[in-house]
N, C-alpha and C positions, 0 to 999 in steps of 0.2 A: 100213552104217547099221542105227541099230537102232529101231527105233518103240515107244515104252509109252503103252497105254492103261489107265487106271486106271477104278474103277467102285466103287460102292460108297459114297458118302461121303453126307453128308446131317445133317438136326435128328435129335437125340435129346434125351432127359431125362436127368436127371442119376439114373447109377445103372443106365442103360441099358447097349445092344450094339450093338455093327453090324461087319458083317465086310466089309475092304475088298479087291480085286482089283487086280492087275498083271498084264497077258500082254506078252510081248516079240513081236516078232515082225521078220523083215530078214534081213541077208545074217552071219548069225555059226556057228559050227561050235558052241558052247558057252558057258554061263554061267556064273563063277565065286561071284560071291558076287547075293546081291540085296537090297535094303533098305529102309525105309521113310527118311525124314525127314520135319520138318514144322517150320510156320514161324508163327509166332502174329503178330495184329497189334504193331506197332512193337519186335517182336523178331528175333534171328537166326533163321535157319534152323538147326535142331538135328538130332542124328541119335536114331532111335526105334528102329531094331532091325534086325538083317540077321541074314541065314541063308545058307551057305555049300553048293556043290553037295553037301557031304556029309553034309550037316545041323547044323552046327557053329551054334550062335544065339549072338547077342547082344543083351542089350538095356538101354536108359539106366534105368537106378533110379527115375525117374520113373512107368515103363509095370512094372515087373516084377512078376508076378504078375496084372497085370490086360492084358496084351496078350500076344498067342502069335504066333506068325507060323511060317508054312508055305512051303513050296513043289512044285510040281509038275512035275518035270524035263521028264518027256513033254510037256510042257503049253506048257513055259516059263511060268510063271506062278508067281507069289510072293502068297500071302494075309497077312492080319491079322485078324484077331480080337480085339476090345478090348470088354471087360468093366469094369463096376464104372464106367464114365465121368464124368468129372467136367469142370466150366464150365472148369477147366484146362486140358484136353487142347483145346479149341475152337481151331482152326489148321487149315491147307491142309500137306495130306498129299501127300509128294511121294513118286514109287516110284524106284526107281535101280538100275542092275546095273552091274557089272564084270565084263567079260570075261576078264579075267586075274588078278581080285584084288587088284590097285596101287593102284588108285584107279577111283571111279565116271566111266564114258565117258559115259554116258546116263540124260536123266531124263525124268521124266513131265510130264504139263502140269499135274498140281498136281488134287485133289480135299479139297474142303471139307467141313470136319465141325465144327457145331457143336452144344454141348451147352449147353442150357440149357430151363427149365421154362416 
């Protein structure tokens, strides 16, 4: 099993920052990829970015250039850094890892951020 706790999330203004946090923590040898997604009221859940054990990033054209995402292997822990924020981006931020990089086994319980003045 794997456990994500996320931190980070919160009001901003439009135009703002805020950097958000995943640490994994349970019974795994290794993490292969790790991810944000996020889920806006009466919309799907979407994917926002993921970063691979070897630094490999991706990220939806939506966030590119104004969200970065990290990770810290030692750490197990996976950041975001989102820039430039806009009443758009306002949704619950989900973390996610893959352990083998097939598909996400585990996610977080979700951290809220919205943006608005």
């Amino acid at each position: 099993q794997v456990q994500l706790v996320e931190s980070g999330g919160g009001l901003v203004q439009p135009g703002g920052s805020l950097r958000l946090s995943c640490a994994a923590s349970g019974s795994f040898f290794s993490i292969d990829v790790m991810g944000w997604y996020r889920q806006a009221p009466g919309k799907l859940r979407e994917p926002v970015a993921q970063i691979t054990s070897g630094g490999t990033t991706y990220y939806a054209d939506s966030v590119k250039g104004r969200f970065t995402i990290s990770r810290d292997n030692a750490k197990n822990t996976v950041y975001r850094q989102m820039t430039s924020l806009k009443p758009d981006d306002t949704a619950v931020y989900y973390c996610a890892v893959s352990l083998t990089g097939s598909q996400y086994d585990y996610w977080g319980q979700g951290t809220q951020v919205t943006v608005s003045s």
